[in-house]
Structure formats: structure tokens, C-alpha cells
PyMOL CGO cylinders between C-alpha atoms (Angstrom):
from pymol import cmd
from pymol.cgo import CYLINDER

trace = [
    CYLINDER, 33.77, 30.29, -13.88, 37.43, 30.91, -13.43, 0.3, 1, 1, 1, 1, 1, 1,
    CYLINDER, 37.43, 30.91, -13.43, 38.81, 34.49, -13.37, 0.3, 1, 1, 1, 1, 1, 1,
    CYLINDER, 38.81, 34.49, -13.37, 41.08, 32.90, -16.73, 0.3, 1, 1, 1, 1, 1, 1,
    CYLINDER, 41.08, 32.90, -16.73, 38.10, 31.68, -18.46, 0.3, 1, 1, 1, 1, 1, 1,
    CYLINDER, 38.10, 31.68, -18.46, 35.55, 35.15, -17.59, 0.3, 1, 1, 1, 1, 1, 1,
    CYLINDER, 35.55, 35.15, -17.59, 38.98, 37.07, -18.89, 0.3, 1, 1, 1, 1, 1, 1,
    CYLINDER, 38.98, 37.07, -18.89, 38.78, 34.57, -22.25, 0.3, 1, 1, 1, 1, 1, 1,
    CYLINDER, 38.78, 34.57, -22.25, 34.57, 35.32, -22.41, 0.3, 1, 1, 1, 1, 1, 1,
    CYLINDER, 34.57, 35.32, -22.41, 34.82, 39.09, -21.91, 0.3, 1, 1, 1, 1, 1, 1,
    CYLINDER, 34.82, 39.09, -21.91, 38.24, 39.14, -24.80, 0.3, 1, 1, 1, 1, 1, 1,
    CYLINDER, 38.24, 39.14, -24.80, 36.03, 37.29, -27.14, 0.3, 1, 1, 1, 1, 1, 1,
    CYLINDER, 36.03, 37.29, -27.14, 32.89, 39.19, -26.77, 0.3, 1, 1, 1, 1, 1, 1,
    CYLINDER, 32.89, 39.19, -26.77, 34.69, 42.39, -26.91, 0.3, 1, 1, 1, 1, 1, 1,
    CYLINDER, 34.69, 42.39, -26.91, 36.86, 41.24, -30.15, 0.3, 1, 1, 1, 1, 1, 1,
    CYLINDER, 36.86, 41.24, -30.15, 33.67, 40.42, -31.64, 0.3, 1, 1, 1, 1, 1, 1,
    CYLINDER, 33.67, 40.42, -31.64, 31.94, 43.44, -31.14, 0.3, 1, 1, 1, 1, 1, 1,
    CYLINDER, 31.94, 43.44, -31.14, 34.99, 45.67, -32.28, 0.3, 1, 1, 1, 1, 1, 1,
    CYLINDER, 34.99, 45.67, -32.28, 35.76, 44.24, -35.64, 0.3, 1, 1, 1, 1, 1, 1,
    CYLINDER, 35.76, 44.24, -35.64, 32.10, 45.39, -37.29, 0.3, 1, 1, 1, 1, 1, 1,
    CYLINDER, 32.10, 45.39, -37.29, 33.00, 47.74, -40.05, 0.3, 1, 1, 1, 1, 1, 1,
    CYLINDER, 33.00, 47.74, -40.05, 31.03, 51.04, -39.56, 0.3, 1, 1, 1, 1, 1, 1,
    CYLINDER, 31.03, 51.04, -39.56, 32.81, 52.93, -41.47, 0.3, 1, 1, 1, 1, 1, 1,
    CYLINDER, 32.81, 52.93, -41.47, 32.53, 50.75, -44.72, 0.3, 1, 1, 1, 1, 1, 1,
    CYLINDER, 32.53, 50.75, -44.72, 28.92, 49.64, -43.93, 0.3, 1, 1, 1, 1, 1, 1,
    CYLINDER, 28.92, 49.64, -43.93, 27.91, 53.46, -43.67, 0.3, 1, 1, 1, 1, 1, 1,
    CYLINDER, 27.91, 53.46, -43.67, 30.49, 54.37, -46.82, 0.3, 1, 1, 1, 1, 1, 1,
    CYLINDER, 30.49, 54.37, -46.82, 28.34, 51.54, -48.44, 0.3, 1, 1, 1, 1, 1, 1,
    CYLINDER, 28.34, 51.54, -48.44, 24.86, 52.77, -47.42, 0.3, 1, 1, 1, 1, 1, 1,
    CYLINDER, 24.86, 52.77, -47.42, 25.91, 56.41, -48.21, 0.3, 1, 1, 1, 1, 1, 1,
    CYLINDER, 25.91, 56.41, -48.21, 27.55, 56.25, -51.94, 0.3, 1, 1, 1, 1, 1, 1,
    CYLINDER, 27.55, 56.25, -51.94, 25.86, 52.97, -53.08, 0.3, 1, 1, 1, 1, 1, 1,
    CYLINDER, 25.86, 52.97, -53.08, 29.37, 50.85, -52.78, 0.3, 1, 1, 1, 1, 1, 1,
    CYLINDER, 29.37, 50.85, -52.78, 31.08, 53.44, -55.13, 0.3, 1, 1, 1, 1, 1, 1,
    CYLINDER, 31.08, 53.44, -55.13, 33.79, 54.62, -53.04, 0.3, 1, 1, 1, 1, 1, 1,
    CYLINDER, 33.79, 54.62, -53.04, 36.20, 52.45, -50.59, 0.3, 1, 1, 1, 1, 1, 1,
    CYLINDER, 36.20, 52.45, -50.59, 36.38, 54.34, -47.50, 0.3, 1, 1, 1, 1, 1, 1,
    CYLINDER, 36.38, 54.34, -47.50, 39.81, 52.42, -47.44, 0.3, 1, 1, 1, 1, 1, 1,
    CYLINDER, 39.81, 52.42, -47.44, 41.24, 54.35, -50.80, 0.3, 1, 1, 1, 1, 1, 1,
    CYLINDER, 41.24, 54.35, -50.80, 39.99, 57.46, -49.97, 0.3, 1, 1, 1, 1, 1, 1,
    CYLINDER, 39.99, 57.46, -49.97, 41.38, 60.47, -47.72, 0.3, 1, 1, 1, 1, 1, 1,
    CYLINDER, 41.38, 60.47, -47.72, 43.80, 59.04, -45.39, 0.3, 1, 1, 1, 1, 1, 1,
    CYLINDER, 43.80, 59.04, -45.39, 42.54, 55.42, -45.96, 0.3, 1, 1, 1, 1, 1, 1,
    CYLINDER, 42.54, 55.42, -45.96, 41.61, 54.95, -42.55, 0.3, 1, 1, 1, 1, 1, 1,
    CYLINDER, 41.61, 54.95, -42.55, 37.97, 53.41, -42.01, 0.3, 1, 1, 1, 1, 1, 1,
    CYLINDER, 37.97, 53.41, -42.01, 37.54, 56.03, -38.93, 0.3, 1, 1, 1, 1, 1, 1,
    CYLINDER, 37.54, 56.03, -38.93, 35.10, 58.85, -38.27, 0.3, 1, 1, 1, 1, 1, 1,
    CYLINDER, 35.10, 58.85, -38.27, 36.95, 61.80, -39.18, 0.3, 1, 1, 1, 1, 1, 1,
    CYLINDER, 36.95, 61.80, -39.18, 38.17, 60.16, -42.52, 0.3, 1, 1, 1, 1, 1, 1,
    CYLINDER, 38.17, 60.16, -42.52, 34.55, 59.63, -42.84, 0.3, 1, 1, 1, 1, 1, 1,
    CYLINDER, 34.55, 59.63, -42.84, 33.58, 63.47, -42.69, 0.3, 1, 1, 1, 1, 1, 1,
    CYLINDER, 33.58, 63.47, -42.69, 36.13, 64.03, -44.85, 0.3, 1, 1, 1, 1, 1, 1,
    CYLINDER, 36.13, 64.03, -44.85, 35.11, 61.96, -47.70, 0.3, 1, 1, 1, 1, 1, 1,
    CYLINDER, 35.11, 61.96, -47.70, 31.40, 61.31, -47.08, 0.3, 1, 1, 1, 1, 1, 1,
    CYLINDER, 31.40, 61.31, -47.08, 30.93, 64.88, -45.28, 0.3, 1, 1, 1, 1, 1, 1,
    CYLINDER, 30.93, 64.88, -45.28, 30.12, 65.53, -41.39, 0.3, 1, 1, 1, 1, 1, 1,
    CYLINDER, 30.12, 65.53, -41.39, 26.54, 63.98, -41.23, 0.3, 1, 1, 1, 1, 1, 1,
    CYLINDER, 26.54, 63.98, -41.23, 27.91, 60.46, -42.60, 0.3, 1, 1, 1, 1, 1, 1,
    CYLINDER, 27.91, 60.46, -42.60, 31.07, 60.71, -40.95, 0.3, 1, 1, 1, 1, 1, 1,
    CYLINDER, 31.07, 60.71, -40.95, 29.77, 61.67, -37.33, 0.3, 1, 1, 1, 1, 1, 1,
    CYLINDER, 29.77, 61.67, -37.33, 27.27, 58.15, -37.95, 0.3, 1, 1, 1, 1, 1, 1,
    CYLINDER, 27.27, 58.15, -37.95, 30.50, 56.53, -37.80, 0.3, 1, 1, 1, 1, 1, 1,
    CYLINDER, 30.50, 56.53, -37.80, 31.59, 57.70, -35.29, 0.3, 1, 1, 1, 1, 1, 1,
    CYLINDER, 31.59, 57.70, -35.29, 28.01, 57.28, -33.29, 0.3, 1, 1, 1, 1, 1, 1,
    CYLINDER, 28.01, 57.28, -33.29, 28.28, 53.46, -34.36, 0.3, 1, 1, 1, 1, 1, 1,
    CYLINDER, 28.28, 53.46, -34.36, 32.15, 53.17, -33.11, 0.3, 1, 1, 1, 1, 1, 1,
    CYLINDER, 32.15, 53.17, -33.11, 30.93, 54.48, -29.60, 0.3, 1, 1, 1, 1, 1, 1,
    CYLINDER, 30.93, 54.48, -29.60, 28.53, 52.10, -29.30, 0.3, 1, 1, 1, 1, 1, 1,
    CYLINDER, 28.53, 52.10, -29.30, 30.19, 48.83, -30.13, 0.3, 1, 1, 1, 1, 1, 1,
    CYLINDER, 30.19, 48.83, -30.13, 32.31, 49.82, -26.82, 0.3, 1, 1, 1, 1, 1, 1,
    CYLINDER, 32.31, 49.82, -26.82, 29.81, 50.57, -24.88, 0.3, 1, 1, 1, 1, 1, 1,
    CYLINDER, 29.81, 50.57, -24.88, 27.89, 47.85, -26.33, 0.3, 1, 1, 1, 1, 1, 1,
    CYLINDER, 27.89, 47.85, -26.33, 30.93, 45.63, -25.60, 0.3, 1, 1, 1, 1, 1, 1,
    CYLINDER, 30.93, 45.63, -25.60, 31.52, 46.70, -22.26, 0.3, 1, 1, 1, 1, 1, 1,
    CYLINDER, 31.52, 46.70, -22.26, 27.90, 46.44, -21.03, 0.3, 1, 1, 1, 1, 1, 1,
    CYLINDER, 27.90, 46.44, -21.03, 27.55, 42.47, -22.44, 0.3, 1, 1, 1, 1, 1, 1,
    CYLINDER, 27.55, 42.47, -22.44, 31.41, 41.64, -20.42, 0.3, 1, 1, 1, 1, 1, 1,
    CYLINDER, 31.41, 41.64, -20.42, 29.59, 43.82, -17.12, 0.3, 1, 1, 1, 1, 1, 1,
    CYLINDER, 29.59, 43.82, -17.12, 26.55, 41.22, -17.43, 0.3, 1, 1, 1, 1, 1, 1,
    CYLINDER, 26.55, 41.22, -17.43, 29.86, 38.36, -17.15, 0.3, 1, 1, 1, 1, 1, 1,
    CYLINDER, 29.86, 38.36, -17.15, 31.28, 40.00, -14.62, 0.3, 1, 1, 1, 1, 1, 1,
    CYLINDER, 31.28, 40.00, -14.62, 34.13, 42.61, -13.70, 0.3, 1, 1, 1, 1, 1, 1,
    CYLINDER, 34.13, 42.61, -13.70, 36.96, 40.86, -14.77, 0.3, 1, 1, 1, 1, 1, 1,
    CYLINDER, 36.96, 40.86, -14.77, 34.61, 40.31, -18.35, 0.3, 1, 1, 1, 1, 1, 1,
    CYLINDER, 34.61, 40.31, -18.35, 33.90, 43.92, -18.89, 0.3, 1, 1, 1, 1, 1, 1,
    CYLINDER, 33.90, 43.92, -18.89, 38.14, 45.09, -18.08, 0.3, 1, 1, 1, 1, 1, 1,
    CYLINDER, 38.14, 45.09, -18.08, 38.40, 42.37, -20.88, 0.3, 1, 1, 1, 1, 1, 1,
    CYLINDER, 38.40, 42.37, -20.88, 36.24, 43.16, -23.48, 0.3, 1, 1, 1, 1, 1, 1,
    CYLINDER, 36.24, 43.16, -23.48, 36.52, 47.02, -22.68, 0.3, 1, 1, 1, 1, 1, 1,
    CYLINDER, 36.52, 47.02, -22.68, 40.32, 46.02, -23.77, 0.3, 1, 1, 1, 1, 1, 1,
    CYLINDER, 40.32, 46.02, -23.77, 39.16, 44.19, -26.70, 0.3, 1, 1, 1, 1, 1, 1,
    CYLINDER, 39.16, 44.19, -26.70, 36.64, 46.27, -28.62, 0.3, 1, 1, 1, 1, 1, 1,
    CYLINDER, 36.64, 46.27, -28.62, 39.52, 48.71, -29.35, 0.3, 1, 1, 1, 1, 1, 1,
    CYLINDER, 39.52, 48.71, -29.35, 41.90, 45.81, -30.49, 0.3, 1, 1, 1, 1, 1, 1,
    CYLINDER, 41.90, 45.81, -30.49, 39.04, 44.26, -32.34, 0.3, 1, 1, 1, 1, 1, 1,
    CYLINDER, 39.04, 44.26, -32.34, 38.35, 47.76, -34.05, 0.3, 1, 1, 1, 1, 1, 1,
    CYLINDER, 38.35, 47.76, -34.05, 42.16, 47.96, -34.53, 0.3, 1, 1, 1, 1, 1, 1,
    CYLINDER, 42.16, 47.96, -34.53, 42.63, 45.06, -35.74, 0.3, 1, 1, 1, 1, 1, 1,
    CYLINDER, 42.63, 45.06, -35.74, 39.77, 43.01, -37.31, 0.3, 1, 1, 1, 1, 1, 1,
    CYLINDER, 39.77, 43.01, -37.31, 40.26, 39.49, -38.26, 0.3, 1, 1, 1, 1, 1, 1,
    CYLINDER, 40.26, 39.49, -38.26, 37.62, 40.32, -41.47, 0.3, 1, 1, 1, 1, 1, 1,
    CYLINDER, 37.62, 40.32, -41.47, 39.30, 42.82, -43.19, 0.3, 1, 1, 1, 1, 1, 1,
    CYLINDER, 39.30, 42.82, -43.19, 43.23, 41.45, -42.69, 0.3, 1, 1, 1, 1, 1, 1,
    CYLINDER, 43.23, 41.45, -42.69, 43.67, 43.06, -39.56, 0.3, 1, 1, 1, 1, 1, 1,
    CYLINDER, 43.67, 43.06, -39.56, 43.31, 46.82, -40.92, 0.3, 1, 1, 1, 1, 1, 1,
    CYLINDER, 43.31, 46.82, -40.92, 40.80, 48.77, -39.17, 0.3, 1, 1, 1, 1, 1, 1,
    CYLINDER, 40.80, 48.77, -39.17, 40.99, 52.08, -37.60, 0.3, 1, 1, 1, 1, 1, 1,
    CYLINDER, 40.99, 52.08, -37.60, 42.53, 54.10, -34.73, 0.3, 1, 1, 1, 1, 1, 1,
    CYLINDER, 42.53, 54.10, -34.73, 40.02, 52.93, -32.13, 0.3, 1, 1, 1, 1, 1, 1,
    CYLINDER, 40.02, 52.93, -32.13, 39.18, 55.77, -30.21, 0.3, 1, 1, 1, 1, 1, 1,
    CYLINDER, 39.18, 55.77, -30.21, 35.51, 56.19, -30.39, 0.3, 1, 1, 1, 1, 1, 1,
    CYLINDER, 35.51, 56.19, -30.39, 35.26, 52.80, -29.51, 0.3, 1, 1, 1, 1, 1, 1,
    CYLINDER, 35.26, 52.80, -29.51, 37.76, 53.40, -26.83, 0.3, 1, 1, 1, 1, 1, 1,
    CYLINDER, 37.76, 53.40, -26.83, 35.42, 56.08, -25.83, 0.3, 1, 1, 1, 1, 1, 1,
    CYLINDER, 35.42, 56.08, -25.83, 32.27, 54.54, -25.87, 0.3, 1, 1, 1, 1, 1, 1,
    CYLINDER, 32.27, 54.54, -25.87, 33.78, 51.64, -23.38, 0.3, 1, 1, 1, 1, 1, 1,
    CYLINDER, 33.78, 51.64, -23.38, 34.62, 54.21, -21.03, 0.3, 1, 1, 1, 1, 1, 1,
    CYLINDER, 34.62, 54.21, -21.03, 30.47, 54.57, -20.78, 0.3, 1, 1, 1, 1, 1, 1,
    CYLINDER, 30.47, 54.57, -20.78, 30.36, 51.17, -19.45, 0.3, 1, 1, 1, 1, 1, 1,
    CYLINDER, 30.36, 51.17, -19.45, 33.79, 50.27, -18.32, 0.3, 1, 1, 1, 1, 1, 1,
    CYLINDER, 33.79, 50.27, -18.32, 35.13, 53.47, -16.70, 0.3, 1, 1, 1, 1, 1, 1,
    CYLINDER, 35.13, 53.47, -16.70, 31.82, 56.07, -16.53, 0.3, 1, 1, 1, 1, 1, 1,
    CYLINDER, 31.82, 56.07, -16.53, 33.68, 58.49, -14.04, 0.3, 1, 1, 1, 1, 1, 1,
    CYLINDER, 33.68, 58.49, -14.04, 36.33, 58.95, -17.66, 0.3, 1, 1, 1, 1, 1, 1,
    CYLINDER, 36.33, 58.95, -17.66, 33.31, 58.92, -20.15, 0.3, 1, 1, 1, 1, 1, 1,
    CYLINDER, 33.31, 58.92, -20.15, 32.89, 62.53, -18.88, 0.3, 1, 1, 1, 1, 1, 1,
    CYLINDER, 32.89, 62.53, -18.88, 36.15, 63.77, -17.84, 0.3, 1, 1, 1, 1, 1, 1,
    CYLINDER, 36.15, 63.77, -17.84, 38.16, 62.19, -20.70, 0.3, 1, 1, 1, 1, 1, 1,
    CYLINDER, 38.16, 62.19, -20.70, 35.42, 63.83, -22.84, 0.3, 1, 1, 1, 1, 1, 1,
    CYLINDER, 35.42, 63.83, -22.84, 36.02, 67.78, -21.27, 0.3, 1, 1, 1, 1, 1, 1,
    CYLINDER, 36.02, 67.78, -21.27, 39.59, 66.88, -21.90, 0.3, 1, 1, 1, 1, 1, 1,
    CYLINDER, 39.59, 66.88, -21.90, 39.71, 65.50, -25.33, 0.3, 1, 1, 1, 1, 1, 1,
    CYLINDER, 39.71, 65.50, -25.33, 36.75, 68.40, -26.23, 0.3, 1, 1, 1, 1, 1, 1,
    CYLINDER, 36.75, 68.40, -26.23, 39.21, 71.08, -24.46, 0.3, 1, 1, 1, 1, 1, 1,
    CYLINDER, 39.21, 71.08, -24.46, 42.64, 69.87, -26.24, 0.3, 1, 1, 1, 1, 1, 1,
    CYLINDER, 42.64, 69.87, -26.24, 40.72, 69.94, -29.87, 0.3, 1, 1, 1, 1, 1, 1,
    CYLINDER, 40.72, 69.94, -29.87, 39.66, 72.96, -29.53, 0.3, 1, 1, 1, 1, 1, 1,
    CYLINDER, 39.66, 72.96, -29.53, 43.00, 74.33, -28.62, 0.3, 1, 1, 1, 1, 1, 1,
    CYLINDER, 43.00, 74.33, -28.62, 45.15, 72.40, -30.30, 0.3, 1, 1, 1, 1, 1, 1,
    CYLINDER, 45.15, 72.40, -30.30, 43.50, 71.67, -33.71, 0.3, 1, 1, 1, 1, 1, 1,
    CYLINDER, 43.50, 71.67, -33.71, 45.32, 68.34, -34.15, 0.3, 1, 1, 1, 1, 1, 1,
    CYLINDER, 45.32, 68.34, -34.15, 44.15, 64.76, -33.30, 0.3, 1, 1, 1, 1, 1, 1,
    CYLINDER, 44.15, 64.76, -33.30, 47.34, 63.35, -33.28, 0.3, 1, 1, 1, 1, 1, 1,
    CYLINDER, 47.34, 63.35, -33.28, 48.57, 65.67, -30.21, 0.3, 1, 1, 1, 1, 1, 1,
    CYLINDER, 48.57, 65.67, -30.21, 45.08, 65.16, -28.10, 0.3, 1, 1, 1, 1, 1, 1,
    CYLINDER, 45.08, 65.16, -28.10, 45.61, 61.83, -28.64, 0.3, 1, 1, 1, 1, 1, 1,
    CYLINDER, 45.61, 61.83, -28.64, 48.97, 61.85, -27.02, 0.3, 1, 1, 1, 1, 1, 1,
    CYLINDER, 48.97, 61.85, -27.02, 47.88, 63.67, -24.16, 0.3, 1, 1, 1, 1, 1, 1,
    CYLINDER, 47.88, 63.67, -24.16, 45.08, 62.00, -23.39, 0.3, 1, 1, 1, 1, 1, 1,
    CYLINDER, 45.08, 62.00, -23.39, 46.20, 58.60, -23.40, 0.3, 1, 1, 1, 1, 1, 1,
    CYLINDER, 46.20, 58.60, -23.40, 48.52, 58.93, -20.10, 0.3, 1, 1, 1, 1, 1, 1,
    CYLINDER, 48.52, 58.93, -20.10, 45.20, 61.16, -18.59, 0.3, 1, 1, 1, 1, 1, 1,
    CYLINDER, 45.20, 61.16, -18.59, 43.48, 58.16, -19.03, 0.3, 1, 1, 1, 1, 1, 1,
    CYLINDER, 43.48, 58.16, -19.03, 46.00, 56.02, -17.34, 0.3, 1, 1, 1, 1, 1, 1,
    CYLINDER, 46.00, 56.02, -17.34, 46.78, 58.25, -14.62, 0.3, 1, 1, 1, 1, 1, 1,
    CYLINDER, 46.78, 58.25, -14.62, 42.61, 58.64, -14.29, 0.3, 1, 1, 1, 1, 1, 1,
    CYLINDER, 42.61, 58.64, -14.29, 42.30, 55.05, -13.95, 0.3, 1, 1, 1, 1, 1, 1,
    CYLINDER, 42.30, 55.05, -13.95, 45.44, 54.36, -11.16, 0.3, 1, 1, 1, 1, 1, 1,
    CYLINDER, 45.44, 54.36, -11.16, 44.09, 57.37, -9.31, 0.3, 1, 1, 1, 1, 1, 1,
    CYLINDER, 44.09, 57.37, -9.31, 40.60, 55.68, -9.54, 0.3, 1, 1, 1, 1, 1, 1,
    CYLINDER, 40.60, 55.68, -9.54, 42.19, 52.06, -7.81, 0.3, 1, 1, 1, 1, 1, 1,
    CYLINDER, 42.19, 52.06, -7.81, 44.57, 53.11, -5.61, 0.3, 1, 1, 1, 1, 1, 1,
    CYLINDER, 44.57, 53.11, -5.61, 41.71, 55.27, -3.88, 0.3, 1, 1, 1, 1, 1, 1,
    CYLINDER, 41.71, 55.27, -3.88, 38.72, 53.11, -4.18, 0.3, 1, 1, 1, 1, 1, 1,
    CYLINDER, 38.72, 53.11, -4.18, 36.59, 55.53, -5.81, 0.3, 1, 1, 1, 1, 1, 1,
    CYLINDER, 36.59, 55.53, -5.81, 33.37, 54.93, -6.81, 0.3, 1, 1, 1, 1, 1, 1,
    CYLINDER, 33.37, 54.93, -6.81, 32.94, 54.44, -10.78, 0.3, 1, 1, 1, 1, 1, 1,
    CYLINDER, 32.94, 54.44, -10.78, 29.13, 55.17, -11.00, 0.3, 1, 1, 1, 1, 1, 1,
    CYLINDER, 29.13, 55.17, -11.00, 27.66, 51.36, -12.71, 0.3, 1, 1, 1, 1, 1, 1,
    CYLINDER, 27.66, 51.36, -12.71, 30.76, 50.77, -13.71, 0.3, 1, 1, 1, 1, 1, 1,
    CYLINDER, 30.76, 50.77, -13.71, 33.11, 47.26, -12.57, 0.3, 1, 1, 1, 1, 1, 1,
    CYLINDER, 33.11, 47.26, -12.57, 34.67, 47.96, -9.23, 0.3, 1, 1, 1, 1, 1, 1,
    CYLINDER, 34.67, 47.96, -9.23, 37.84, 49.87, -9.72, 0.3, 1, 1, 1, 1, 1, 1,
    CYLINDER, 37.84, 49.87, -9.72, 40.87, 47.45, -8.84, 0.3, 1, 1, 1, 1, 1, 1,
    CYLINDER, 40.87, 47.45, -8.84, 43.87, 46.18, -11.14, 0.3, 1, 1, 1, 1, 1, 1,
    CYLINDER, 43.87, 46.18, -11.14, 41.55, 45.49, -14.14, 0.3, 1, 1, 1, 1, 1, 1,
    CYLINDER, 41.55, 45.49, -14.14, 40.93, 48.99, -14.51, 0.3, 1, 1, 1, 1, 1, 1,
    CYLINDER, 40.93, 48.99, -14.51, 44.72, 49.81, -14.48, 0.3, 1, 1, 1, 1, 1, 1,
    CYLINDER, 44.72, 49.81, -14.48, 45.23, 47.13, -16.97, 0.3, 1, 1, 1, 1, 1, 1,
    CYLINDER, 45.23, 47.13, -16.97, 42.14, 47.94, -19.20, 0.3, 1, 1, 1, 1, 1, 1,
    CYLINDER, 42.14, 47.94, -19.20, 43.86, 51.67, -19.56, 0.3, 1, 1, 1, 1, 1, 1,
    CYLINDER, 43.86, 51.67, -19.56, 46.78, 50.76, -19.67, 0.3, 1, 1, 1, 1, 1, 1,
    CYLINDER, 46.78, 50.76, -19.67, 46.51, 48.11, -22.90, 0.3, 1, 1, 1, 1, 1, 1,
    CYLINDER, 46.51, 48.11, -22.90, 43.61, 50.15, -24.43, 0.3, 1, 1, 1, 1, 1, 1,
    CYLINDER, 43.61, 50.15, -24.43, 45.96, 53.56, -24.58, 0.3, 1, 1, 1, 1, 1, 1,
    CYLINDER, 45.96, 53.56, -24.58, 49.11, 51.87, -25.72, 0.3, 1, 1, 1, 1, 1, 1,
    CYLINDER, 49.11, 51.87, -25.72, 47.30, 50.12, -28.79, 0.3, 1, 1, 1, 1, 1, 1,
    CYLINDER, 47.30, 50.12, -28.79, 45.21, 53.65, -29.59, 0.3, 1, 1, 1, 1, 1, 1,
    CYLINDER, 45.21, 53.65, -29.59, 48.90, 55.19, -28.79, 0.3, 1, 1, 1, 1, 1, 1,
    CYLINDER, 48.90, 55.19, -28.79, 50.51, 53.11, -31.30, 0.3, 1, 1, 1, 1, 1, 1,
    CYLINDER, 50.51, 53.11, -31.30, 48.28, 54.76, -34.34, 0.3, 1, 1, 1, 1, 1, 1,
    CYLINDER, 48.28, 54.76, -34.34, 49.13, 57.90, -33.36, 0.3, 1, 1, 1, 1, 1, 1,
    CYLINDER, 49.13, 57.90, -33.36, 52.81, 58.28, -32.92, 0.3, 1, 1, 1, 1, 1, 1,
    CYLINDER, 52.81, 58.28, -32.92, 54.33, 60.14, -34.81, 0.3, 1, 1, 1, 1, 1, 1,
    CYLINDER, 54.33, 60.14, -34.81, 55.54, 58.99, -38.08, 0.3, 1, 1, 1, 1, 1, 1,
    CYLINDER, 55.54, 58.99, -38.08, 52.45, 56.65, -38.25, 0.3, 1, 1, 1, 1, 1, 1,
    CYLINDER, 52.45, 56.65, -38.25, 50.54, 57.36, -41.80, 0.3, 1, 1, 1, 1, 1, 1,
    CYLINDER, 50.54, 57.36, -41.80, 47.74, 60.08, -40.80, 0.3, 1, 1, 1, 1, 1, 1,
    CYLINDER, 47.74, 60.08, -40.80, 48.74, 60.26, -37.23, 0.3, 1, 1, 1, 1, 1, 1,
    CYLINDER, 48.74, 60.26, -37.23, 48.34, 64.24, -36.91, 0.3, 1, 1, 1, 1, 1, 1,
    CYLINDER, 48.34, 64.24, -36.91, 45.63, 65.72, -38.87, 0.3, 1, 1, 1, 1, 1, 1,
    CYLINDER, 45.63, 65.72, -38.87, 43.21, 68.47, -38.24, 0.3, 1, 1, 1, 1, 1, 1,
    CYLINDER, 43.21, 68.47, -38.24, 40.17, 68.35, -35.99, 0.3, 1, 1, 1, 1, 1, 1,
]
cmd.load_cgo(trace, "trace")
């Protein structure tokens, strides 16, 4: 298979993976289809618009299920290849972004973002996590450790190539992983600037 045509395989599986709606299958399950996760709170079918409106055990579900489509979506594109799991490591966040079922409105897509880095960047699974953990706690705002942590993440991964360090079971750190971080922040980035509905909020 061509590099092209494993990039195509790991975008589509990734896409796939990312557009299933946890947040409205769990609203669903939770309130018997009486409330739209979508017209409720800040309207956005996330996690922490899910503790808000179904309360914390619901909403952290949500966010368990939105981990695991990336990691789930990064392990299938590893068992591709490297240049596969960069791709659909990429692609679970735009599919969870953007998902072709529901007129391209989904979430912000960083729990999915999150869980790829499990399979896609492990080193950044637990570093990002101290960070993100550290900045709530100080901060109080999801919009800011957002912001901060997107450009970590970059930085983490060009660090990562340009000295060949070792990413656990992860793909083998070169360009992809620069690339991967580098498209997977700006589209999480782009829900969270400000002036975007619901970009702050408290954590």
C-alpha cells in the first residue's frame, strides 16, 4: 500500500470512529430521549455540558466514551501502519468535530483528542494529562487550559521528532507526529478561541 492510500485508510477509519454521538446516545439512555443534549446548557454534545445537564456520573460516561473512540481510532490506524495511526489520530477529533450524521455539529474534541494520545502519542497521554490536570486546577477555566495546552502539545510532539525519542507502543516519532499535533490542536484550537459560543467556562 502506498503511503497516500494508508494516509486515506487511517483518515477514514479515524473519521468513522469520531463521529459516534456519545453524548446524545448517553443523554438518550439517561433521560429516556426527553432532553436534547444539543438544546440544553451550552448546546455542545461534550462531557462537561454533559455534567452539567445530566450531572457528573452521566457526564464523566461521556467523556469515558470520547477517550476511547481515539484511542480506539488510533490503535485500528497502528494495526495499518504509522502513517495510518498519524491519520486517524488526526481524524477522530475532526470526525468528533465535525460529524457527517448530525450536519457537521459535534463537540470540541478534546477527550477524543486525548484518548488518541494513548495510542498515537503515549509519552503525551501522561504529560499532557499532569498539564491539563495542573492548569484546571489553577485556572478554573477550560477555555484558557485549552489554549495553553494546545502549543504544549505541539512543542511535545517536535521535541519528540527532532530527537528521536522513544514513544512507548506508539508510531515512530517522525513528521507524522508533528503533523498529527499540529492539525489535531488547531481544529480543538478553533472551538476554543475566544469569542467562540461556550469557549471559556468553568472546570
Amino acid at each position: 500500500m502506498s503511503d497516500i492510500g494508508e494516509a486515506l485508510v487511517g483518515v477514514a477509519i479515524g473519521y468513522l470512529v469520531g463521529t459516534f454521538p456519545s453524548a446524545d446516545v448517553v443523554t438518550r439512555l439517561a433521560t429516556r430521549g426527553r432532553v436534547d443534549i444539543r438544546r440544553e446548557g451550552s448546546g455542545n454534545p461534550g462531557g462537561l455540558n454533559s455534567i452539567r445537564v445530566l450531572g457528573r456520573g452521566w457526564g464523566l460516561l461521556v467523556i469515558l466514551l470520547d477517550t476511547a473512540k481515539g484511542a480506539l481510532a488510533g490503535a485500528l490506524g497502528l494495526l495499518v501502519g504509522d502513517i495510518a495511526c498519524y491519520a486517524a489520530g488526526t481524524a477522530v477529533i475532526a470526525g468528533h468535530v465535525w460529524p457527517v450524521w448530525t450536519r457537521f455539529r459535534g463537540g470540541r474534541g478534546v477527550a477524543s483528542a486525548g484518548g488518541s494520545f494513548a495510542t498515537v502519542f503515549p509519552p503525551f497521554f501522561v504529560i499532557g494529562g499532569v498539564i491539563a490536570g495542573t492548569l484546571a486546577l489553577v485556572t478554573r477555566d477550560a477555555g484558557r487550559t485549552i489554549r495553553i495546552l494546545c502549543p504544549v502539545w505541539v512543542a511535545a510532539a517536535v521535541v519528540w521528532w527532532l530527537a528521536d525519542l522513544d514513544t512507548a507502543w506508539g508510531p515512530d516519532a517522525d513528521p507524522g507526529l508533528v503533523v498529527y499535533s499540529v492539525i489535531g490542536a488547531a481544529i480543538i484550537w478553533s472551538r476554543f478561541r475566544p469569542g467562540v459560543r461556550g469557549a471559556g467556562g468553568s472546570l
